[in-house]
C-alpha positions as CSV (number, residue, x, y, z in Angstrom):
1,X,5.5,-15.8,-4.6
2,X,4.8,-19.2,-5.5
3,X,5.9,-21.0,-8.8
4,X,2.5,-21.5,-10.1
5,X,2.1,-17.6,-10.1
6,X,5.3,-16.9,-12.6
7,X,4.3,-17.6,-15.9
8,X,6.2,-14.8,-17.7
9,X,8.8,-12.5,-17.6
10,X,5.8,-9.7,-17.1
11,X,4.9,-11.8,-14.0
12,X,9.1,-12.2,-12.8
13,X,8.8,-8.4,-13.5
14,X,6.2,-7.9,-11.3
15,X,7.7,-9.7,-8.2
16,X,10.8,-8.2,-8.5
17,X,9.5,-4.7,-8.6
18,X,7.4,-5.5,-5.6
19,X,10.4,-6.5,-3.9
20,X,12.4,-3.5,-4.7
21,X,9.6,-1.2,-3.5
22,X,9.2,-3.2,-0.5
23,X,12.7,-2.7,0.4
24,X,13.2,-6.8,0.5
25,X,16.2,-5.5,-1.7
26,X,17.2,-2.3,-0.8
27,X,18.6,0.5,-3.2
28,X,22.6,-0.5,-4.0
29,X,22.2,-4.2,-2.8
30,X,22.9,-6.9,-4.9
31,X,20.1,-9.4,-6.1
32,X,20.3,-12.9,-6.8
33,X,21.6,-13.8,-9.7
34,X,19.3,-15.1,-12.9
35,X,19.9,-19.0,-12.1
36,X,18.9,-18.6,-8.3
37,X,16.1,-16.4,-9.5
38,X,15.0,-19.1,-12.4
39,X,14.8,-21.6,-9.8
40,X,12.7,-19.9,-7.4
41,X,10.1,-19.1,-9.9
42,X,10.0,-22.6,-11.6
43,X,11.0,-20.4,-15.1
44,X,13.8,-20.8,-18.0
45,X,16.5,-18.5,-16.8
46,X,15.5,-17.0,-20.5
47,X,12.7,-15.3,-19.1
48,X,14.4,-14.1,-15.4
49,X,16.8,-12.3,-18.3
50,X,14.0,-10.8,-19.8
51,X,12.7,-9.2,-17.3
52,X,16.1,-8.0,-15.7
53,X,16.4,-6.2,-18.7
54,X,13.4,-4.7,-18.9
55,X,13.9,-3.1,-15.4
56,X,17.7,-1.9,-16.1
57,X,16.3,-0.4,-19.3
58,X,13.9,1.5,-17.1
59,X,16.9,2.3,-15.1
60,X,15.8,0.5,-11.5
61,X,18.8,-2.2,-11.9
62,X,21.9,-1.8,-12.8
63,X,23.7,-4.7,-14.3
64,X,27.4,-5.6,-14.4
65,X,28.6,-8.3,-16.9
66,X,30.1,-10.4,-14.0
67,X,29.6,-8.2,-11.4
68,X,26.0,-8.8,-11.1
69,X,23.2,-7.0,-10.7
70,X,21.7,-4.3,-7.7
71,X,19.3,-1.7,-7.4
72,X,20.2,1.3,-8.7
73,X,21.1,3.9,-5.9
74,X,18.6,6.8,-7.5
75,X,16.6,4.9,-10.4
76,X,16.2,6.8,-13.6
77,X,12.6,6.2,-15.2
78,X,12.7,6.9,-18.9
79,X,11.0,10.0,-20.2
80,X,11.4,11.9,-17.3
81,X,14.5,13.5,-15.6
82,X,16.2,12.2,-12.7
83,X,16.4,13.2,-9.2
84,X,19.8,13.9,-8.5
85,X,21.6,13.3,-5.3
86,X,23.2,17.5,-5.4
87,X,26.4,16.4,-3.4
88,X,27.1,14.1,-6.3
89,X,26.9,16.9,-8.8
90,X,28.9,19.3,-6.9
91,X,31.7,17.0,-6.3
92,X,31.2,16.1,-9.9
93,X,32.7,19.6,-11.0
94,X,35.5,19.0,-9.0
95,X,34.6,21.0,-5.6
96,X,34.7,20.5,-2.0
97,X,31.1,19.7,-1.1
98,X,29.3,21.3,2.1
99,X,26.3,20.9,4.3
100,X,24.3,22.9,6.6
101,X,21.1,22.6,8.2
102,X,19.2,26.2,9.0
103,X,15.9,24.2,10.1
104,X,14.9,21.5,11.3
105,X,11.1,22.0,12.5
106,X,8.2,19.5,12.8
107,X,4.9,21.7,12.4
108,X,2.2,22.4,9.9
109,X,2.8,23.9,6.3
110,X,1.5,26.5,4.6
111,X,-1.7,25.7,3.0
112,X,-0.7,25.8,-0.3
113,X,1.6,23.5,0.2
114,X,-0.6,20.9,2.1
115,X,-3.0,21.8,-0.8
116,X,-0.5,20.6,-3.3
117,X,0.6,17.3,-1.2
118,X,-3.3,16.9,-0.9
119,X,-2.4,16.1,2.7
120,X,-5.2,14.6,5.3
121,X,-6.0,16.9,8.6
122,X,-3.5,14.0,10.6
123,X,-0.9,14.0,8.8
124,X,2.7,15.2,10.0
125,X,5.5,17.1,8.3
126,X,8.8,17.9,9.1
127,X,10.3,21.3,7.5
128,X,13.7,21.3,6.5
129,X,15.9,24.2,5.0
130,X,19.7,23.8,3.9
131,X,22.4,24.8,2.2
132,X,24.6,23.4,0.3
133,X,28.2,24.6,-1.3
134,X,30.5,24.0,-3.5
135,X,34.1,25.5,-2.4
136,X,32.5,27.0,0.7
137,X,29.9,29.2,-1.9
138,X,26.4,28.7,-1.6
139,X,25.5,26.0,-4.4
140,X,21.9,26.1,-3.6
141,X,19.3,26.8,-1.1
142,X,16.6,24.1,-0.5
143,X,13.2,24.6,1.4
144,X,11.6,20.8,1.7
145,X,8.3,19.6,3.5
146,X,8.9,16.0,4.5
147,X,5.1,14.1,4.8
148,X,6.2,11.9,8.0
149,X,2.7,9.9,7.7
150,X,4.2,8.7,4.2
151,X,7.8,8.2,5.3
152,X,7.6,8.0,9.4
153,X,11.6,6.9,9.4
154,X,12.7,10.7,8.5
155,X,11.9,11.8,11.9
156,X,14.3,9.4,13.5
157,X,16.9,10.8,10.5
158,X,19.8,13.5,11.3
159,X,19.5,15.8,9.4
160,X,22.4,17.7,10.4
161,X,24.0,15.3,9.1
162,X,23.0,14.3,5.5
163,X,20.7,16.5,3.3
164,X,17.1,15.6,3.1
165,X,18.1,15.4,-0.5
166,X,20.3,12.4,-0.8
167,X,18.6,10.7,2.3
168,X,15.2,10.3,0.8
169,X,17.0,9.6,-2.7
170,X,18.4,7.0,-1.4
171,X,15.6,5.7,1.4
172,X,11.9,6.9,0.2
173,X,10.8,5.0,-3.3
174,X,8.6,7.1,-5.5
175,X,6.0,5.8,-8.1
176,X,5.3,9.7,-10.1
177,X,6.0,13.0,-9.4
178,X,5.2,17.0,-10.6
179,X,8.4,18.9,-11.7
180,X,8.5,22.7,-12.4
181,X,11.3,25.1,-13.4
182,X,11.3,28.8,-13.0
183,X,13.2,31.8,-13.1
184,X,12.6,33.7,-10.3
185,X,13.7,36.9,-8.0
186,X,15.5,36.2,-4.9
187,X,13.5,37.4,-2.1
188,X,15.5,38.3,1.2
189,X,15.5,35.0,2.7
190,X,16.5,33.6,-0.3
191,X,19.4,36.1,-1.3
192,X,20.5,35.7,2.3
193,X,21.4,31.9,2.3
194,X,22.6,32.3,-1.2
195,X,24.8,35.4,-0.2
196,X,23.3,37.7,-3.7
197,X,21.8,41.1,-3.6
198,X,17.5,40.7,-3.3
199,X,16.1,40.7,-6.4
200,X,19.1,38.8,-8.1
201,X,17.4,36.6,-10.6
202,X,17.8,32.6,-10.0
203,X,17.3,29.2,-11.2
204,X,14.5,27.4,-9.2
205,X,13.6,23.9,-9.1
206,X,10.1,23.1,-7.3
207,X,9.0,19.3,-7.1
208,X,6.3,17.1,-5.9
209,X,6.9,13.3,-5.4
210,X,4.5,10.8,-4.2
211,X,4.1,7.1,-3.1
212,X,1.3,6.0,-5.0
213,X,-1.5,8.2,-3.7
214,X,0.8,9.4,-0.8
215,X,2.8,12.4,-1.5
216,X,6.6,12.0,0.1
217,X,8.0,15.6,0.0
218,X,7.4,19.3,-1.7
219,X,10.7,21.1,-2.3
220,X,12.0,24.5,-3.9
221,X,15.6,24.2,-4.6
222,X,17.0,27.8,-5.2
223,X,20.6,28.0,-7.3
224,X,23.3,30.4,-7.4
225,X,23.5,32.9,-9.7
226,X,24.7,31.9,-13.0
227,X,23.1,28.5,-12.2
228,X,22.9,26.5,-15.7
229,X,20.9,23.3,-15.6
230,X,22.8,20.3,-18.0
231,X,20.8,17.1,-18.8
232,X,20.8,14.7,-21.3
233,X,18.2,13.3,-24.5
């Protein structure tokens, strides 16, 4: 951006989220500080403050009095919930966290799932399943359709490694996305990976995000039993 295109902190703003979207500074990296940033956009340092703000109050950066300021890991947009990375919740409560792939497939989806990604005829998806535990009990059973037109670098990813969960968290920028919570009946696939009787009743979390017009992933997260959802005003 030249200097003659900053002319407020709307317009530092601007370049800055570009920049973090673009991946120029990726999620947990430092920036430059306000000075370096006031002299590459010809502005008072005033206004590269104002617009820091702005974005840490929107929860994108996270700012350290002399620490400094990076991207936040997993933003948190205000007026909507957070996506949480789950291994950070489990160990949260204390527990030994755990991962394991059941599938790891590249083929088509069910229609009414590439309905509700609004997907084209070319693109690609990769199907994930998981679980995860917390003590070496099932935590939570996720069944995730990764768009591979919208984020090609998740077919190079192992995912038998890290869950498709905190990867794209911390790798695939959203702009929006559709939340829903239900309580539902386990069905046998479900009560399988979640070791409960069928028909046990469960916490489910199904979510849409998207890249602008792109959609990124579609995923049903199934909890254990008991399952109680905590979150903050």
């Amino acid at each position: 951006m030249a200097k003659s295109d900053v002319n407020s902190w709307q317009a530092v703003q601007a370049e800055v989220l570009r920049r973090i979207h673009a991946r120029i500074w990726a999620p947990g990296e430092m920036i430059p500080n306000e000075q370096a940033l006031a002299e590459e956009f010809g502005c008072a340092r005033a206004t590269v403050n104002r617009a820091l703000q702005s974005l840490s109050e929107a929860g994108l950066l996270e700012r350290r009095r002399k620490a400094g300021t990076r991207v936040a890991l997993h933003p948190v947009r205000k007026a909507t919930l957070d996506i949480p990375v789950l291994r950070y919740e489990i160990e949260g409560q204390g527990a030994v966290y755990g991962y394991t792939a059941v599938q790891i497939a590249e083929h088509a989806p069910p229609e009414e799932v590439r309905s509700a990604m609004q997907a084209g005829a070319g693109h690609r998806f990769l199907h994930v399943k998981s679980v995860q535990t917390a003590d070496g009990a099932p935590f939570v059973f996720e069944d995730r359709w990764i768009n591979l037109t919208t984020v090609p670098e998740a077919a190079k990813t192992d995912f038998e490694a890290i869950s498709a969960n905190e990867w794209l968290v911390r790798h695939a920028r959203f702009t929006h996305g559709q939340i829903s919570f239900a309580a539902v009946n386990a069905d046998a696939e479900v009560a399988a990976h979640l070791a409960l009787r069928q028909g046990a009743a469960i916490f489910v979390i199904s979510r849409i995000t998207w890249d602008g017009g792109q959609a990124i992933t579609h995923v049903q997260q199934f909890f254990h039993e008991g399952y109680r959802m905590q979150t903050e005003l």
